[in-house]
SEDREN-880936 format. One line per 4 residues: for each residue y, z, x of N, C-alpha, C. Coordinates in steps of 0.1 Angstrom, whole numbers, padded with zeros to 4 digits. Each point is the difference from the previous one (the first is absolute). Example, Ala and Ser with C-alpha at 12.3 -4.5 7.8 and 13.67 -1.06 7.14 Angstrom:
// SEDREN-880936
-0057/0078/0132/0012/0000/-0009/0012/0000/0009 | 0011/-0007/-0004/0011/0000/0009/0011/0008/-0008
END
This chain:
// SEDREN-880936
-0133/-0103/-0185/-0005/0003/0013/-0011/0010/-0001 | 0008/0013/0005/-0014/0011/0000/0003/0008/-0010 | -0015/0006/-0004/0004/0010/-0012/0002/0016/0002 | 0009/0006/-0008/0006/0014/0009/-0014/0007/-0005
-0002/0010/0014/0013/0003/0008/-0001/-0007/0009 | 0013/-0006/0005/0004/-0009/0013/-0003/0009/0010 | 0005/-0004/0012/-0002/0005/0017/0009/0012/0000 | 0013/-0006/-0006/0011/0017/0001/-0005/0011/-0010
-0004/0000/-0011/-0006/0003/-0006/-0011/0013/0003 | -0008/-0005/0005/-0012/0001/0008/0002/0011/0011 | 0008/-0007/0011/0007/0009/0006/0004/0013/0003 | 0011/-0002/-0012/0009/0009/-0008/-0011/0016/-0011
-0012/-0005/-0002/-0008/0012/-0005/-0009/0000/0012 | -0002/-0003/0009/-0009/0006/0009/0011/0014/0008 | 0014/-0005/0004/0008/0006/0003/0004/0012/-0006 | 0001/-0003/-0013/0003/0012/-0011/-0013/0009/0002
-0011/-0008/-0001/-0013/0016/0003/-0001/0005/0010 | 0004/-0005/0011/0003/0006/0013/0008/0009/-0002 | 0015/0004/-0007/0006/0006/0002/0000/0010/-0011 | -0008/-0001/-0009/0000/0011/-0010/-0013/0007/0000
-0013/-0009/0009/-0013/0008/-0001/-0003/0002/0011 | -0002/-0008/0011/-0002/0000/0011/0009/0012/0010 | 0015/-0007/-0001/0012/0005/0009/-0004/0023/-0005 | 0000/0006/-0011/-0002/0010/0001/-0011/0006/-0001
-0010/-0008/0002/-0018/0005/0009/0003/0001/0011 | 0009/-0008/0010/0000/0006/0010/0008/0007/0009 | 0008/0003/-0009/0014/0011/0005/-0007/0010/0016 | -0013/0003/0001/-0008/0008/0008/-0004/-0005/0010
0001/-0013/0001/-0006/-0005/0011/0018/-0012/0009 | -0001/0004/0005/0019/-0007/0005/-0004/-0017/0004 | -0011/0002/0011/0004/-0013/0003/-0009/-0011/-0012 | -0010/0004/-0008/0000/-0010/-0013/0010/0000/-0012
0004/0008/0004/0016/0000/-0013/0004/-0011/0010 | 0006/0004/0007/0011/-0015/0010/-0005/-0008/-0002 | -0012/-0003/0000/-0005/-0013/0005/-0005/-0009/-0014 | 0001/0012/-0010/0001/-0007/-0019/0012/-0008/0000
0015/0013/0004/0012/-0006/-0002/0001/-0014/0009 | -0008/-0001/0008/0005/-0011/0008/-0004/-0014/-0006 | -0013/0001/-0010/-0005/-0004/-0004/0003/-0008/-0015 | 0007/0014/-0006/0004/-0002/-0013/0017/-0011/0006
0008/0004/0007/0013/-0005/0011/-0005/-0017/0002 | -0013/-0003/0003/-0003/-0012/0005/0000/-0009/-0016 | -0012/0008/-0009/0001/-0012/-0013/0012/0000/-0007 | 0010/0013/0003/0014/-0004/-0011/0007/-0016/0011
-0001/0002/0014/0007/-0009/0005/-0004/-0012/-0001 | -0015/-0001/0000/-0005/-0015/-0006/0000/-0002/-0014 | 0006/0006/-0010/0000/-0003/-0015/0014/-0003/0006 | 0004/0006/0004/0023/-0004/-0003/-0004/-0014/0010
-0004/-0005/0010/-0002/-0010/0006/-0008/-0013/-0010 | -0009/0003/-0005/-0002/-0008/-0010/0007/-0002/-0011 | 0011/0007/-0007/0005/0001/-0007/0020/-0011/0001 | 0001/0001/0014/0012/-0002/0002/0002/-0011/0008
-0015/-0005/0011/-0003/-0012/0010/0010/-0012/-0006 | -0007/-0002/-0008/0006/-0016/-0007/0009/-0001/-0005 | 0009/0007/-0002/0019/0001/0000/0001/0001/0014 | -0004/0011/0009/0008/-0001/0011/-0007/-0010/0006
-0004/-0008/-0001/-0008/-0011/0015/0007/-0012/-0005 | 0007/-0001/-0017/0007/-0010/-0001/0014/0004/0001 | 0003/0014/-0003/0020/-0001/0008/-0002/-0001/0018 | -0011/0004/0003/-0002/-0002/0013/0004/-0014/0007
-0005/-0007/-0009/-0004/-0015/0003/0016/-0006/-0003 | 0002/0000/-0015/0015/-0004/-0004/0010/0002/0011 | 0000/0018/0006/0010/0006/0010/0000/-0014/0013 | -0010/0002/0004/-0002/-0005/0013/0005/-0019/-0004
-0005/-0009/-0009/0006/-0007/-0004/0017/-0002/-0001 | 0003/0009/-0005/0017/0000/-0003/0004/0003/0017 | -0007/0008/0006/0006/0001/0017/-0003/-0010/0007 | -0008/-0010/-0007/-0006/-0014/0014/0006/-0010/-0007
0007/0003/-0013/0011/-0012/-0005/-0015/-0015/-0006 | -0013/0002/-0004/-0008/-0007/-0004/-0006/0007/-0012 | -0008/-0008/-0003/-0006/-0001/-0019/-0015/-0001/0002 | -0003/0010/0009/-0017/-0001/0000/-0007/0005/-0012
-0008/-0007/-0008/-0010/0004/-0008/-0008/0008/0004 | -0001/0013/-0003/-0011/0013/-0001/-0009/-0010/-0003 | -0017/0003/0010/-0009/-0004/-0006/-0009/0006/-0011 | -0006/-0009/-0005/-0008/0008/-0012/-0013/0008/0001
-0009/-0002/0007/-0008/0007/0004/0006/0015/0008 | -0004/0011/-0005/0004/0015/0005/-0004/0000/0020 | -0012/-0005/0000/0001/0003/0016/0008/-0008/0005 | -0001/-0016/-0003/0012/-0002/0006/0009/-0003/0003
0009/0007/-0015/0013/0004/0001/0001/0013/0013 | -0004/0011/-0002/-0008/0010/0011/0005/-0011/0013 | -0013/-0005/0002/0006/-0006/0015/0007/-0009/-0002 | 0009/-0010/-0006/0012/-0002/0001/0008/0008/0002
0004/0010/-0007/0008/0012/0002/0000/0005/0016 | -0009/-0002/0008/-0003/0010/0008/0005/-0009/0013 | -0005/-0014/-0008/0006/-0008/0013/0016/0001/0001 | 0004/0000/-0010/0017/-0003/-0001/0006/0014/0007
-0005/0012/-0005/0003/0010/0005/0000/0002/0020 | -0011/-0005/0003/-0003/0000/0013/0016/-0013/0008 | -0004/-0007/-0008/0012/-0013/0003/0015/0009/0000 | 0006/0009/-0011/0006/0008/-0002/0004/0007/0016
-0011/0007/-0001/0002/0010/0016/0003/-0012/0012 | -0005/-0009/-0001/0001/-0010/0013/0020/-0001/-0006 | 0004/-0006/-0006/0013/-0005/0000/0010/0010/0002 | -0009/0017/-0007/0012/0010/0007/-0002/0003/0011
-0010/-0003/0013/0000/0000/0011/0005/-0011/0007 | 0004/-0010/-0005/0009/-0011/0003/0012/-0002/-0003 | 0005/0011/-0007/0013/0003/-0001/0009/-0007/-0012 | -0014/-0005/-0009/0004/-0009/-0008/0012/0006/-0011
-0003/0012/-0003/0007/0012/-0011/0016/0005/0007 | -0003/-0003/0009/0014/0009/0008/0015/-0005/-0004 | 0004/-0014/-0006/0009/0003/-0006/0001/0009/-0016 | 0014/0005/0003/0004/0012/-0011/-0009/-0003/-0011
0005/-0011/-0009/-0004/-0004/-0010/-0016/-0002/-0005 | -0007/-0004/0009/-0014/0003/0004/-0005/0014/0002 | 0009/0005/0007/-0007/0013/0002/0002/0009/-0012 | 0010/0001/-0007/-0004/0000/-0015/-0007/-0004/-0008
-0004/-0012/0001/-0008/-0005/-0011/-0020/0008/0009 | 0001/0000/0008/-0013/0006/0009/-0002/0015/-0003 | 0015/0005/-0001/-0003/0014/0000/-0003/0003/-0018 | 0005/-0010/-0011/-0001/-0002/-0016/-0015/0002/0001
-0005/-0010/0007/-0014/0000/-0002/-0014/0009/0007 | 0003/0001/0010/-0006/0017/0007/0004/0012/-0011 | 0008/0001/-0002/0007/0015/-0011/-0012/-0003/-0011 | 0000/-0011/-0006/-0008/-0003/-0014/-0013/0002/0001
-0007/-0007/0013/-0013/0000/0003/-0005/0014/0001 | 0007/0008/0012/-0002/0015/0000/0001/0005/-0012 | 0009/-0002/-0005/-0001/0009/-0017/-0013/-0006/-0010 | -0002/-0013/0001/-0015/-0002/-0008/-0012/0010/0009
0001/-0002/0015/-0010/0006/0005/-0003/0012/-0007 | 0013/0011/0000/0002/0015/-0002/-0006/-0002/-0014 | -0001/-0005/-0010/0003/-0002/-0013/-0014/0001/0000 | -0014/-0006/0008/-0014/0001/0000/-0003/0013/0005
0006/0001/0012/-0007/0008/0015/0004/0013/-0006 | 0017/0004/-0004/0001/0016/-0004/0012/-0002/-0007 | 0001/-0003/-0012/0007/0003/-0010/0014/0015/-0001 | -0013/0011/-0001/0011/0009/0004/0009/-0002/0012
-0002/-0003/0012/0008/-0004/0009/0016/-0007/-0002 | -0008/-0013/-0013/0010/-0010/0000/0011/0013/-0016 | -0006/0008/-0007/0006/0003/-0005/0011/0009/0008 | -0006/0011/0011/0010/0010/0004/0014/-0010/0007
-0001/-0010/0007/0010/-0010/0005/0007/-0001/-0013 | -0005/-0004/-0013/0006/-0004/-0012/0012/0013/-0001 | -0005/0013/-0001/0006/0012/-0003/0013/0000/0011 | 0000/-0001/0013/0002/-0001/0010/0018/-0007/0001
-0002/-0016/-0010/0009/-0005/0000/0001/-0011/0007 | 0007/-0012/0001/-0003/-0010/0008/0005/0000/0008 | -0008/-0013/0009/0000/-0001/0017/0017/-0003/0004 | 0002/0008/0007/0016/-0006/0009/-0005/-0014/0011
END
């Protein structure tokens, strides 16, 4: 495919000079320091997002399959799988507004798959987050 350094790669040292050259040049000035960190915060979250999409958009896919009781082929093309995904998901919200999930047994297998999804989310968006919950202990 490509030759390194890849996209995470890439990323990942623009990030790193931000935070070791950049981030204390500007300890003096507050709102460009914030707005580095916000900065440096944005490319860690699109390296872990590029890093992690294509596992979670396929247990995404798998999950939601095992809840509609069907054997849909993930498509192969990335966008769209993307908009497949997005369709089923939208379809998703229509059936729990139709009350489709409200038996018990459903509503467990609904609540299996919301729990997981949120945890891949956390797993891009803020890591530490999903660790302090880890420390924390599991959900009652």
């Amino acid at each position: 495919m490509y030759d390194r350094p890849h996209a995470g790669e890439l990323l990942e040292a623009a990030w790193h000079h931000l935070e070791t050259l950049v981030i204390p040049a500007l300890k003096h000035d507050r709102k460009l320091y914030f707005q580095t960190l916000v900065a440096i915060n944005v490319l860690k979250v699109v390296a872990r997002e590029q890093r992690y999409r294509p596992d979670h958009l396929k247990a995404q896919w798998n999950r939601l399959n095992a809840m509609q009781d069907v054997d849909l082929p993930l498509p192969r093309e990335w966008e769209e799988s993307l908009a497949a995904l997005a369709i089923r998901n939208r379809e998703l919200c229509y059936d729990i507004r139709a009350g489709r999930y409200d038996a018990d047994f459903l509503r467990e297998t609904l609540y299996q798959h919301l729990y997981a999804t949120t945890l891949e989310q956390l797993q891009v968006a803020n890591p530490r987050y999903l660790e302090q919950l880890a420390a924390e202990g599991p959900v009652s």
